[in-house]
C-alpha positions as CSV (number, residue, x, y, z in Angstrom):
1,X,212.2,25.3,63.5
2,X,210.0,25.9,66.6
3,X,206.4,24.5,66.6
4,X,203.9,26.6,65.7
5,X,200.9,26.1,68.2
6,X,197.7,27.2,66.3
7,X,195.3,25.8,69.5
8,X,196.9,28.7,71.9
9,X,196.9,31.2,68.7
10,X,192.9,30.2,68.0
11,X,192.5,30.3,71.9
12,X,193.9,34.3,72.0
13,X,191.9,35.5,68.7
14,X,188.9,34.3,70.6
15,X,189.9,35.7,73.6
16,X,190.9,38.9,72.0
17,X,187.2,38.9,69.8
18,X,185.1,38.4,73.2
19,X,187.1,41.1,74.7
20,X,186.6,43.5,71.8
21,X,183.3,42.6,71.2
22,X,182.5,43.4,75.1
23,X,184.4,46.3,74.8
24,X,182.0,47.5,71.6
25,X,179.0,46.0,73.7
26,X,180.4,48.5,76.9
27,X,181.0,51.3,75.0
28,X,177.9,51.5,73.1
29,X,176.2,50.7,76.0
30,X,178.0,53.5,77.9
31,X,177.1,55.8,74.7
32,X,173.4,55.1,75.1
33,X,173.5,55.5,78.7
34,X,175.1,58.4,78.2
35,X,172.9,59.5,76.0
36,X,169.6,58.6,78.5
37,X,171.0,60.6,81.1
38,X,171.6,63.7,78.3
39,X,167.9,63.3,77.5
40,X,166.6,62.9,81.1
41,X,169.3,66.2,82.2
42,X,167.3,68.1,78.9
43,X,163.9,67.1,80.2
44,X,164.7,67.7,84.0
45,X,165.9,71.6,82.9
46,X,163.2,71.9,80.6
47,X,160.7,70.8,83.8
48,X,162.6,73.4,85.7
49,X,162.5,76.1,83.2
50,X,158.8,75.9,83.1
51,X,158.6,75.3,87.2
52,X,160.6,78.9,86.6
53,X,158.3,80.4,84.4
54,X,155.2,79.5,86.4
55,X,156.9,80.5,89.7
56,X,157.8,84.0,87.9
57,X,153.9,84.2,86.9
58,X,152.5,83.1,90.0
59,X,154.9,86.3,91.4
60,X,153.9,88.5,88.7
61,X,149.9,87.5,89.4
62,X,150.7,88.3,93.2
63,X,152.6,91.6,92.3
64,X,149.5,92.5,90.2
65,X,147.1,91.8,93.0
66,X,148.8,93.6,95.9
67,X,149.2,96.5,93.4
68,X,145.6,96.5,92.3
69,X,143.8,94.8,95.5
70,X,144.7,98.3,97.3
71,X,142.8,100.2,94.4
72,X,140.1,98.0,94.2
73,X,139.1,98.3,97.9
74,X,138.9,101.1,97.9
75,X,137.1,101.4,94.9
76,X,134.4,98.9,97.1
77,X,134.8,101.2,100.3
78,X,133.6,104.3,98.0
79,X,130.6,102.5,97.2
80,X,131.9,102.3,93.5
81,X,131.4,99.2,93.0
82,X,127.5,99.3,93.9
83,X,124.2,101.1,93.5
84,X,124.1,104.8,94.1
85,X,123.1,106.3,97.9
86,X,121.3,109.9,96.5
87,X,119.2,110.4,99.5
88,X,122.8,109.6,101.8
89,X,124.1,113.2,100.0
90,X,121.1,115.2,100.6
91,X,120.8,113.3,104.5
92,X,124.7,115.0,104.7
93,X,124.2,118.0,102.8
94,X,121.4,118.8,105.4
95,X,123.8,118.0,108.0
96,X,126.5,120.1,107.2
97,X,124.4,123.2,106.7
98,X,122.7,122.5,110.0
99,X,126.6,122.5,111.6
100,X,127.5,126.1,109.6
101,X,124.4,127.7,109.8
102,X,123.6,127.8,106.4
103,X,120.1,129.0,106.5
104,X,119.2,129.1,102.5
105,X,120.7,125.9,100.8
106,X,118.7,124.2,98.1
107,X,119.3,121.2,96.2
108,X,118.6,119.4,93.4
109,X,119.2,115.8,92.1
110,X,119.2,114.8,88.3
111,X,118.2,111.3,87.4
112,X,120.6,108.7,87.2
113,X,122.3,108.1,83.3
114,X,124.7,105.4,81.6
115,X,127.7,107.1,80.0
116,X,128.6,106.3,76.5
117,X,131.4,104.4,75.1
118,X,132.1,107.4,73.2
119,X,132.5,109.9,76.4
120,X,134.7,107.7,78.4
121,X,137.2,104.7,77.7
122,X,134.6,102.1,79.7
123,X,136.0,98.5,79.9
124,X,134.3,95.5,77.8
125,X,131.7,94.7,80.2
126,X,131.5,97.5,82.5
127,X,128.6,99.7,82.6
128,X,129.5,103.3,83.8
129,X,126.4,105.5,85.3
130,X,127.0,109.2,86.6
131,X,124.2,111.1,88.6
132,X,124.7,114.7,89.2
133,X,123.3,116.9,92.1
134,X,123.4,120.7,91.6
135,X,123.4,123.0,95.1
136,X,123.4,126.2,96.0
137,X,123.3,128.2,99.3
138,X,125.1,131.7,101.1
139,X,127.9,131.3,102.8
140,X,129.7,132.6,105.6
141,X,133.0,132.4,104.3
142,X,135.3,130.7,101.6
143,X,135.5,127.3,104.2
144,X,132.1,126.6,104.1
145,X,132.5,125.3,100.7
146,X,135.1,123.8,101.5
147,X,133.6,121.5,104.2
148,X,130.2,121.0,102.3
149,X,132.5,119.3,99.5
150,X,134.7,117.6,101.7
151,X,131.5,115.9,103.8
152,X,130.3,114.7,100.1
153,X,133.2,113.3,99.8
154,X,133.6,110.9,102.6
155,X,129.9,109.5,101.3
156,X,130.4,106.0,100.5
157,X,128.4,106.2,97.4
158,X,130.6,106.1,94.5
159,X,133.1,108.6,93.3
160,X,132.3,112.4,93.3
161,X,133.6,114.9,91.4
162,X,133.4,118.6,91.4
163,X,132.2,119.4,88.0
164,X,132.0,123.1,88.6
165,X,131.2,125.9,91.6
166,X,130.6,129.7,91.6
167,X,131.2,131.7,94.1
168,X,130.5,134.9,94.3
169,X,131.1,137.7,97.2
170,X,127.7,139.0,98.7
171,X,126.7,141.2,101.6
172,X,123.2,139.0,103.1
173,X,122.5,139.4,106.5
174,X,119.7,136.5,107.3
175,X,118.0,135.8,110.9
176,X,119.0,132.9,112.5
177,X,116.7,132.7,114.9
178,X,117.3,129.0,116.5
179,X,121.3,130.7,117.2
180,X,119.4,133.9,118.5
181,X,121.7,136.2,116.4
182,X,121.5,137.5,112.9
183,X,124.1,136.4,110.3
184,X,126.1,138.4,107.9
185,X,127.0,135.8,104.4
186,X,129.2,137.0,102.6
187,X,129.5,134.4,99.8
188,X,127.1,132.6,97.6
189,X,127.9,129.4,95.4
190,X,126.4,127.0,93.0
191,X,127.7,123.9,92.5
192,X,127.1,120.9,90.4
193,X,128.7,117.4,91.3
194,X,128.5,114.5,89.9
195,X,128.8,110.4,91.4
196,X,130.0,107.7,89.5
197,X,129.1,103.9,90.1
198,X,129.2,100.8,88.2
199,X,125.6,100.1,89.7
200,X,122.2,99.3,88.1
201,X,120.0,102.6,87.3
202,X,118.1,103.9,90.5
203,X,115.2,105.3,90.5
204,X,113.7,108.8,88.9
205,X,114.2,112.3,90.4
206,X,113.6,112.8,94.0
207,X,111.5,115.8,94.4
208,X,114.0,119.2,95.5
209,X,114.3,121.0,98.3
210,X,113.5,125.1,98.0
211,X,113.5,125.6,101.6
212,X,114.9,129.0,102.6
């Protein structure tokens, strides 16, 4: 019968139990590490997700204001954005009758008003005021109208618009005695325009011109 050597057996269950019990130790020390590194590869996407999202709003923002920032200078170069200028449309009304040779115009400018939330869809916030000059004068031919409007239009004193004009067809012959020649009109109009700004109310009526 061979000798049984318990020493060497007791020697290899303890042997065998410290390398199981590193094993365990390793593995669930792997499993937790494993784990940490899960956790910190969530929290590193989630950080990136919203680095993502704010990138993409910080485009969108910049997107907005390139489409907008166009608009809105404009707006500012139109004078929009400011107090009225009603003595810079009769100053270019003059003008561009002196140019044609348009003897007989006469003007008239209506004191400044706030529009109502009720007549427009006005912004929180944003006060809307209108202002509306009414001329009339003979003219020459169909272009003269034409280029009265069009030099309104270049004002930079808010935004115009052409409520309404008559014209109607009229044989007028008038002296124009600084030309040294007598004219032949063949058109008369009436006109009402109005400007919009965002500015504070101006002043009353400015007396009108009847001049002939």
């Amino acid at each position: 019968m061979a000798y049984f050597q318990f020493s060497l057996v007791k020697q290899s269950v303890f042997l065998f139990s410290v390398v199981a019990v590193f094993s365990v130790i390793l593995f669930g020390s792997s499993f937790f590490y494993k784990q940490e590194q899960l956790d910190e590869e969530r929290a590193i996407k989630g950080k990136m997700r919203s680095m993502q999202a704010r990138i993409s709003n910080i485009a969108h923002d910049k997107e907005l204001v390139n489409t907008y920032q166009g608009v809105y200078k404009r707006l500012v170069d139109k004078g929009f954005l400011s107090n009225e200028s009603r003595l810079s449309w009769m100053e270019q009304l003059e003008r561009t009758a002196g140019r044609l040779a348009l003897p007989d115009l006469q003007y008239q400018v209506d004191s400044q008003s706030e529009i109502k939330q009720d007549q427009y869809p006005i912004p929180h916030g944003v006060s809307l005021f209108k202002s509306q000059l009414t001329f009339e004068t003979s003219l020459l031919h169909e272009g003269d109208l034409l280029e009265l409007i069009a030099d309104l239009q270049i004002l930079p004193s808010g935004l115009l618009v052409v409520q309404h004009c008559d014209l109607s067809r009229t044989n007028t012959t008038m002296d124009n005695s600084e030309k040294g020649n007598n004219l032949n009109f063949k058109f008369h109009t009436l006109c009402d325009v109005s400007w919009y700004t965002t500015g504070e109310i101006a002043v009353p009526d400015l007396p009108s011109n009847s001049e002939a």
